[in-house]
N, C-alpha and C positions, 0 to 999 in steps of 0.2 A: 907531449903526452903528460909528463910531469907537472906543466904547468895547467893545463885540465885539470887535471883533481887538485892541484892545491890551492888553485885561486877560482875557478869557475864552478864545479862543482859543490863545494860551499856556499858562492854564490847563491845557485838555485835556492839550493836548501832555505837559506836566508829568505829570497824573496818567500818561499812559495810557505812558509811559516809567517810570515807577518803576512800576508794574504790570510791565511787561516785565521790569526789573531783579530783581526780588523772585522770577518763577518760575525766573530764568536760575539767581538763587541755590539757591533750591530744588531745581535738578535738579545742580547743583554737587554739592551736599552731601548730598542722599538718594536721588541716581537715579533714573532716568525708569524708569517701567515698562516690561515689556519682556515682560509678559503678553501671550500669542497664543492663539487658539483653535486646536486640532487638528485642523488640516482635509488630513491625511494619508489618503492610498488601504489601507486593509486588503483583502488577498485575499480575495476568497469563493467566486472559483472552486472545480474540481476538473478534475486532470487527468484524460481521461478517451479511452483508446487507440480508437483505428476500427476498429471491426467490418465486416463483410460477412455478408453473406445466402447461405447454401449454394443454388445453382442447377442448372438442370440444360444441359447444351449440347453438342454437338460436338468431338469432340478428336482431332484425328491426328498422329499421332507421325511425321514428319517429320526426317529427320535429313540435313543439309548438309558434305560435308566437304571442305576445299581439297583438291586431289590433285595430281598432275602423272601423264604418260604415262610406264611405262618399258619397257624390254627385255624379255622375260622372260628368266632366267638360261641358260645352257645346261646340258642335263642329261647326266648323267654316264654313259657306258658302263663296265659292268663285267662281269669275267671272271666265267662260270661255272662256271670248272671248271681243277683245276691241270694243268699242262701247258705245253706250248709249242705254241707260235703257228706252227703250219703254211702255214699259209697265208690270203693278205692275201687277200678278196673285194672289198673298197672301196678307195678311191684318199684321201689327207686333202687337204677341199677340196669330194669331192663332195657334191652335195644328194641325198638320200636319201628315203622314203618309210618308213611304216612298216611293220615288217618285212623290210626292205632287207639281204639276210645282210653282214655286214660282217668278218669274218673267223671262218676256223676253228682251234679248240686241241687240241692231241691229246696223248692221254693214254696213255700205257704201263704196265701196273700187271705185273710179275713174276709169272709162276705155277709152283708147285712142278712139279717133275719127276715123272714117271710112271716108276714102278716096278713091272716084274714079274719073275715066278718060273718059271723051267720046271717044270712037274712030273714028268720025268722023270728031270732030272735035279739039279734043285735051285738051278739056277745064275738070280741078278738078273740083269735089263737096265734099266739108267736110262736113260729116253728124255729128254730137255731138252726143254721144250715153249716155244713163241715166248709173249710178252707178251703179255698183251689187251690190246687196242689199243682205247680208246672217242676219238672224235670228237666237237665240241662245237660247234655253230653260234653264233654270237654278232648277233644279228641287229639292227636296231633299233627303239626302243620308240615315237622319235615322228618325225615328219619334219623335217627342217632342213640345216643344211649341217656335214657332217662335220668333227672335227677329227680325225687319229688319228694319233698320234705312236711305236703300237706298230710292232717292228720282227719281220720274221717269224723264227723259231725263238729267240724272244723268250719267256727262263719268265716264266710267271704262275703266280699266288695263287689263289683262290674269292676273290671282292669289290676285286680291283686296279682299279683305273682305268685300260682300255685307251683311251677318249679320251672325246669331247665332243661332243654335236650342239645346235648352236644353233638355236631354233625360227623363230626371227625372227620371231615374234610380237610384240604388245603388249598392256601390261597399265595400267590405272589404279588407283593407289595413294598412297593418304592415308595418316593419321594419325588416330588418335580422341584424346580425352580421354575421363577417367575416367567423366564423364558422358555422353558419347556411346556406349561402351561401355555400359555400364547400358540403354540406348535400344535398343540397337541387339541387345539378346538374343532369338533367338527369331528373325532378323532372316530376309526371303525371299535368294531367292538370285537374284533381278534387282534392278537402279540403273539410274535415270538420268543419265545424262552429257553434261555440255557443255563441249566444248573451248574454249578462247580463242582465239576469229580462226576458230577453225573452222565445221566442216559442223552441221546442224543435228542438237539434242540426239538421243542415239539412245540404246535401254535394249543394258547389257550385262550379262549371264549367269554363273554361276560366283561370287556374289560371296562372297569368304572375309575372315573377321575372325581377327586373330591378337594373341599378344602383344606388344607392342613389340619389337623389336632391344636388347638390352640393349648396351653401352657403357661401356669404361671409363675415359672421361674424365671429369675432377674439374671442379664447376659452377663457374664463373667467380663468388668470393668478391664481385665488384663488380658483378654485375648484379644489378636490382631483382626477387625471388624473387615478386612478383606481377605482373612484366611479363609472364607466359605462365603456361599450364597445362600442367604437362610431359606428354607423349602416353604412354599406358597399353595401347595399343594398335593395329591396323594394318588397314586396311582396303583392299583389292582386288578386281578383274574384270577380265575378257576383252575387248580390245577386236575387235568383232566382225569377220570377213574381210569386205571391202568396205568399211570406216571408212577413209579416210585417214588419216592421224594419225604423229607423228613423237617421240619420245623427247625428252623435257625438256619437253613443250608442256604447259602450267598447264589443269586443267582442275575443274570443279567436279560434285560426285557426290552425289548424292540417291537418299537410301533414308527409303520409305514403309513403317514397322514397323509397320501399325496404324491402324486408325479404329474411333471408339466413336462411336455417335450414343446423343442424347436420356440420356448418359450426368452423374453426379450430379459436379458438376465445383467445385473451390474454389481462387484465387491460388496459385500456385507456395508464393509469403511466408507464407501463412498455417499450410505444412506444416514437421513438422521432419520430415528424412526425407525423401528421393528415389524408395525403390526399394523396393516389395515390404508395407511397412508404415511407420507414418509416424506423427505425433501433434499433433494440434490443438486447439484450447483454446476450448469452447465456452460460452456465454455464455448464464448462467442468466435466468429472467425476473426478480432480484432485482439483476441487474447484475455478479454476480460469477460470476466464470470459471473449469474445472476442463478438468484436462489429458482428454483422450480419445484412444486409438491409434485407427487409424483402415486400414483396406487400400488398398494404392495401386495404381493398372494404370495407362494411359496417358496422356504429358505431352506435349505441345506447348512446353514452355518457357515458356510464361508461366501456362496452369490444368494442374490434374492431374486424373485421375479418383479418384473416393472407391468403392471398390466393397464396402466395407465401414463402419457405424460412424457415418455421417453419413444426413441425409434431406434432398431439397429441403427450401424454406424455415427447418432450423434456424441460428441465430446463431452467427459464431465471429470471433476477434480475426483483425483483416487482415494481423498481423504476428506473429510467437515472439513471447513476452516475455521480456525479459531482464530480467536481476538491478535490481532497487529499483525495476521500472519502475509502472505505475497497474495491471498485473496481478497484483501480487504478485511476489512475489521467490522467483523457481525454487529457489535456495541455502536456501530458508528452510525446514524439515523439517514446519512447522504451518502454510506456505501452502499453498494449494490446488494450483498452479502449482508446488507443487516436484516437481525432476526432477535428480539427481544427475549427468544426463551433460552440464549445461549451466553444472556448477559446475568451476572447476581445483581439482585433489586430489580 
């Protein structure tokens, strides 16, 4: 045992250190391997866009627009007829009815002289004959309270402005955007309306769509050009006698353009095109996809109707495609998907 440890057991030690020493040199002087196997990810997917199934459903064209309450403007009396203002029938101030005569203008027009001849003895007489004399009532058109700042034997014009009757009426009036317009063609001529803080929603009559108020102030260079949709359009009604209602008070106004039942309906996204005709990109049973126009009638804002072009159950991308996307590339003149209105230049 003694001689174990004193002369074998160093041994080891010995070799198994110069073993050590010999690979340290060895990786000294020809370097350690540094071979790896390739155990790197290669893609083998495909990207591949979401479709949707053509369906059929329910769509009513529903249209919301902020509004507020306002005055309606006073409308304009004018003269008939030229002449002077004979005499005042109305007082300015009073409330009036329609047809309520509000003043008369009288009109002198010259007529030649009468001329005869004796026949016996040859001799003219020129008679001077008095003016025709016509009279003009000026009455009024709708009821309100008179302004009238004409004064009597006061000349007028044909089309002057002898004064003003205010209706004192109200009226509910928005604003559309461009898309709301587009919705709203065709539209009936009652809305729903609900005042803030007010009486319960009541429909009002007369409803008229117009063009925006045009404006010539310059857009503020610092505001963010997608913080709003600038209004393209103008929407109003009557509010009806017996509403309460007060001028400035914020109200909201609903018009029902439309219901289509059991009608062939696809994602807003999936069309290009809003209004009238539109085009959607349907998906072959080989997986590739080709543009198709398509006819459009009524949207709800999130499906449209297909009334042309499509059928329940056929296949179509849930979104346009755009340039270099997994549909092809619309820019591209030999994809399928090309469509020059969706390229710049």
């Amino acid at each position: 045992m003694g001689v174990t440890r004193r002369y074998i057991f160093p041994t080891l030690r010995i070799l198994i250190w110069a073993v050590i020493a010999a690979t340290l040199v060895k990786i000294a002087f020809n370097g350690a391997s540094v071979e790896t196997e390739d155990t790197s990810l290669h893609p083998t997917g495909q990207l591949v866009e979401p479709t949707v199934q053509v369906a059929t459903g329910t769509v009513t064209n529903a249209v919301t627009v902020q509004a507020s309450v306002v005055a309606d403007p006073a409308v304009v009396v004018r003269a008939t007829l030229a002449g002077t203002v004979s005499k005042l029938l109305a007082k300015d101030g009073d409330v009036v009815a329609v047809d309520t005569p509000i003043l008369q203008i009288r009109q002198e027009t010259p007529q030649d002289p009468v001329v005869t001849t004796n026949a016996e003895t040859g001799e003219q007489t020129t008679t001077e004959r008095a003016p025709k004399v016509t009279i003009e009532t000026v009455k009024a058109k709708v009821a309100g309270t008179l302004s009238l700042p004409t004064l009597k034997d006061q000349v007028v014009a044909v089309g002057d402005q002898i004064g003003t009757i205010a209706p004192g009426t109200l009226s509910v009036s928005g604003t559309l955007t461009p898309d709301q317009q587009y919705r709203l063609i065709g539209a009936p001529s009652q809305a729903t309306v609900t005042l803030n803080g007010g009486p319960a929603p009541f429909d009002c009559t007369g409803v008229k769509i117009g063009a925006a108020a045009t404006t010539s102030q310059q857009p503020d260079p610092n505001a963010d050009p997608g913080a709003q949709t600038p209004a393209s359009g103008t929407v109003s009604c009557a509010v009806p006698a017996g509403v309460t209602a007060f001028a400035g008070l914020g109200a909201t106004l609903a018009i029902t353009n439309g219901t289509a039942a059991d009608a062939v309906v696809v994602p807003v996204t999936s069309v290009q095109g809003t209004v009238q005709k539109g085009n959607v990109w349907v998906v072959g049973p080989d997986g590739t996809n080709e543009k198709r126009e398509v006819g459009l009638g009524l949207t709800d804002g999130e499906n449209v109707q297909i009334t042309s072009g499509l059928a329940a159950g056929d296949e179509i991308l849930q979104f346009i495609p755009v340039p270099g996307g997994a549909g092809g590339d619309p820019c591209d003149p030999s994809s399928k998907t090309y469509d020059p209105s969706m390229c710049a230049g």
